[in-house]
C-alpha positions as MATLAB code, in Angstrom:
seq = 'XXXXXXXXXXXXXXXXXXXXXXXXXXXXXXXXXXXXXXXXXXXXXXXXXXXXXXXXXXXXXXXXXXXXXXXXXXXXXXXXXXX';
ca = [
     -30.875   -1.868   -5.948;
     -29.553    0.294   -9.032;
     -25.319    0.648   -9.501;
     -24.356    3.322  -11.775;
     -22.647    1.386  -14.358;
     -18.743    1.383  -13.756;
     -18.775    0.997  -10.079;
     -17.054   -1.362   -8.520;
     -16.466   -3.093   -5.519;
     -14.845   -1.636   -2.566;
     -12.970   -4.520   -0.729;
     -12.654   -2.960    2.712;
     -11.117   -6.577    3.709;
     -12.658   -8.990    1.696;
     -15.098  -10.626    4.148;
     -17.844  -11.074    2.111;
     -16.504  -11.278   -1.478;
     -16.149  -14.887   -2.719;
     -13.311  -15.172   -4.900;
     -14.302  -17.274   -7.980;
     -17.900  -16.320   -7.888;
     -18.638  -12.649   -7.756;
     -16.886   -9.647  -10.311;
     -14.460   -7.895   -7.935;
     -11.131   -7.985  -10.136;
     -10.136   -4.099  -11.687;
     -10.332   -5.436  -15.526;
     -12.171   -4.030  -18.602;
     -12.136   -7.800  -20.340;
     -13.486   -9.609  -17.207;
     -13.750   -9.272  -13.504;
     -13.934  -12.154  -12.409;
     -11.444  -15.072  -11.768;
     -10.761  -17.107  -14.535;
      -8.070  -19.258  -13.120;
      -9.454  -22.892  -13.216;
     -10.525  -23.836   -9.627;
      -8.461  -26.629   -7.328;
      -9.765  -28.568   -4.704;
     -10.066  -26.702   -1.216;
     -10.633  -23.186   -2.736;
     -13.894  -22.757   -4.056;
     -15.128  -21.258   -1.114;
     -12.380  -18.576   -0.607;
     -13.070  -15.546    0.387;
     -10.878  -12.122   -0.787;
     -10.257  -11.775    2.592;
      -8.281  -15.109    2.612;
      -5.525  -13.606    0.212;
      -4.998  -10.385    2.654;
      -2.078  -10.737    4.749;
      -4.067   -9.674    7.950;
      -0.835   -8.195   10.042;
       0.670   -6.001    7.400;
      -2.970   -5.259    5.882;
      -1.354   -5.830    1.786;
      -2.082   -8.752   -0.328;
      -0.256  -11.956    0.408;
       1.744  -12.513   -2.477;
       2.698  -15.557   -1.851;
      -0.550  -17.461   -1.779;
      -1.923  -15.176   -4.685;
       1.065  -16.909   -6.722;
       0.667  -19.864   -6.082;
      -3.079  -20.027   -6.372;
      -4.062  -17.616   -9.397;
      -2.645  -17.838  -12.680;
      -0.719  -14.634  -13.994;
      -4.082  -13.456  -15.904;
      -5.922  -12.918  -12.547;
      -2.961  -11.920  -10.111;
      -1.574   -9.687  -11.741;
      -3.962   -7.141  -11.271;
      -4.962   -7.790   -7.509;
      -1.732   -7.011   -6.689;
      -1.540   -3.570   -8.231;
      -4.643   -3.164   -6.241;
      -3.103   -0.609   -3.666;
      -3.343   -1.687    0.007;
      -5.733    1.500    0.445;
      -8.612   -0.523   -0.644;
      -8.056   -3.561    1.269;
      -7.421   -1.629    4.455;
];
């Protein structure tokens, strides 16, 4: 498969994006997640940092998981694109 270079993902919920792993993240430097891992979240999903009910990021877990660097700009991700 060819990508036109500057695509990026579309999140459409998250499902199938792994958090740490794959370049998802809106940045020119880097996009992927460069806050260190902790035990229990390697496997996370995007879709496990989408409040499902009010279809918007859940700030709270973004917080407390990513470091400033990385959650920053998922947040000014508008809920369009996680919708």
């Amino acid at each position: 498969m060819v990508v036109k270079e500057g695509y990026r993902w579309k999140l459409v919920g998250g499902a199938n994006i792994a958090l740490w792993s794959e370049s998802w993240l809106r940045l020119e430097s880097n996009l992927f997640i460069e806050t260190p891992l902790i035990n229990d979240v390697e496997n996370k999903k995007v879709e496990n940092f989408i409040d499902a009910t009010n279809r918007c990021w859940n700030i709270d877990i973004i917080n407390q998981i990513l470091c400033h660097r990385d959650a920053y700009p998922i947040m000014k991700m508008p809920s369009l694109v996680i919708t």
